[in-house]
C-alpha positions, -999 to 999 in steps of 0.1 A, spaced: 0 0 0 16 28 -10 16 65 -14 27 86 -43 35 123 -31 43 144 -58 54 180 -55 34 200 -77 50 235 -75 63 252 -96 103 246 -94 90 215 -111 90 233 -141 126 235 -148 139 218 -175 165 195 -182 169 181 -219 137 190 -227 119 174 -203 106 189 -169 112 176 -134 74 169 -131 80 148 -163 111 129 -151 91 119 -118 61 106 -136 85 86 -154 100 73 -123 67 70 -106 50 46 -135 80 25 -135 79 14 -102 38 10 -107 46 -17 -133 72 -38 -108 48 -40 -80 29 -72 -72 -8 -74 -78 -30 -68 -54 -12 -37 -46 -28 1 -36 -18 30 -45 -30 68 -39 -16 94 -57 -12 129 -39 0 165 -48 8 195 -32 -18 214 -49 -43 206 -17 -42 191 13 -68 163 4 -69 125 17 -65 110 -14 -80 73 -16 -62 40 -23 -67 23 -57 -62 -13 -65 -69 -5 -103 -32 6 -113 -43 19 -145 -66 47 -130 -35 53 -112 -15 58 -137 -40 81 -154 -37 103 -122 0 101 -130 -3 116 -162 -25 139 -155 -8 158 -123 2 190 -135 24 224 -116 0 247 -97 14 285 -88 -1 273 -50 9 246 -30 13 231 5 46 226 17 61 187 17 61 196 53 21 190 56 17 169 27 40 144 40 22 141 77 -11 139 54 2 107 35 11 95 73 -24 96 87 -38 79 52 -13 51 55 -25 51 97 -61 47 85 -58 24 61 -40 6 84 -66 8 112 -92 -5 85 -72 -36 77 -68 -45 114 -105 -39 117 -113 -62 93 -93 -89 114 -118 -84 143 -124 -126 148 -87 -137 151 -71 -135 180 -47 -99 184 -16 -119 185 -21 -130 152 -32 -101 135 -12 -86 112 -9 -61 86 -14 -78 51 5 -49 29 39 -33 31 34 7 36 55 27 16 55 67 5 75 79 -21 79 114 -22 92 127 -54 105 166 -54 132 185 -70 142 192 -29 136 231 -35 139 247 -5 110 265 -11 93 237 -8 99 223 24 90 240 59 124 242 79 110 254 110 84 223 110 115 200 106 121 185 141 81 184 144 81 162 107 110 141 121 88 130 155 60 122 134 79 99 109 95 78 142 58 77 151 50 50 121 81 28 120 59 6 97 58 29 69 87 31 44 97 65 35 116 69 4 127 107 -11 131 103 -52 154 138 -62 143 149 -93 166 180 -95 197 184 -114 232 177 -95 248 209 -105 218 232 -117 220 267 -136 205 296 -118 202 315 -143 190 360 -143 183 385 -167 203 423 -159 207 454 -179 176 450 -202 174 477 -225 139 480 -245 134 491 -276 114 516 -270 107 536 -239 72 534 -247 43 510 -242 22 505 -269 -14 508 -274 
């Protein structure tokens, strides 16, 4: 059972090669959907909102969401997004033990491995650093759930400015 976090802002707009950061994580993303074992549920989540997103077993529908996840000029920081993919994995959790109510606690037991893959470019822009330490404490919370950070960004990236523009004319148009 896994979650797919994907930042959504706009630093994943940079290109490399022609292709976006938002377009290299998709790629990662539905290459790993087509090495994991059936039976397996996905959500996919974005930084656009803070929504719950729900699990799907269909890993097409999934993928459609995939392709379909696009930059917004607004997002949440990784920060909350990340402690919102927590409490999904928590209650789906809860639900599957739930549905174990007529065997004895002992042998109960969690039927999926819970995993969240959190693909960003690591902008700082997109992170909370004064919610760090609180992030950490939540994370040792769910020692059950894998956390896994794909880097999207560039190793050595090009920060690149415009200076002394000079316009044709000194006039706006009409």
């Amino acid at each position: 059972a896994g979650v797919f976090l994907f930042d959504t802002s706009l630093s994943m707009e940079y290109r490399l090669e022609n292709k976006t950061r938002l377009d290299r994580a998709r790629e990662i993303a539905i290459a790993h959907l087509s090495r994991l074992p059936s039976g397996s549920r996905i959500a996919v989540a974005d930084t656009s909102n803070n929504e719950k997103k729900p699990f799907r077993d269909d890993l097409y529908s999934v993928q459609n969401r995939i392709e379909s996840l696009e930059t917004k000029p607004v997002s949440h920081k990784l920060n909350t997004r990340l402690r919102t993919a927590l409490q999904m994995q928590e209650f789906d959790r809860k639900q599957t033990f739930d549905l174990q109510q007529d065997i004895p606690v002992d042998l109960q037991a969690d039927r999926y491995v819970r995993e969240i893959y959190v693909f960003t470019d690591l902008a700082y822009s997109s992170w909370n650093p004064a919610a760090a330490e609180f992030l950490r404490k939540e994370i040792e919370r769910y020692p059950w759930v894998h956390l896994y950070v794909i880097d999207v960004g560039v190793a050595n990236p090009t920060n690149t400015s415009l200076w002394a523009v000079e316009l044709s004319q000194q006039t706006v148009s009409v």
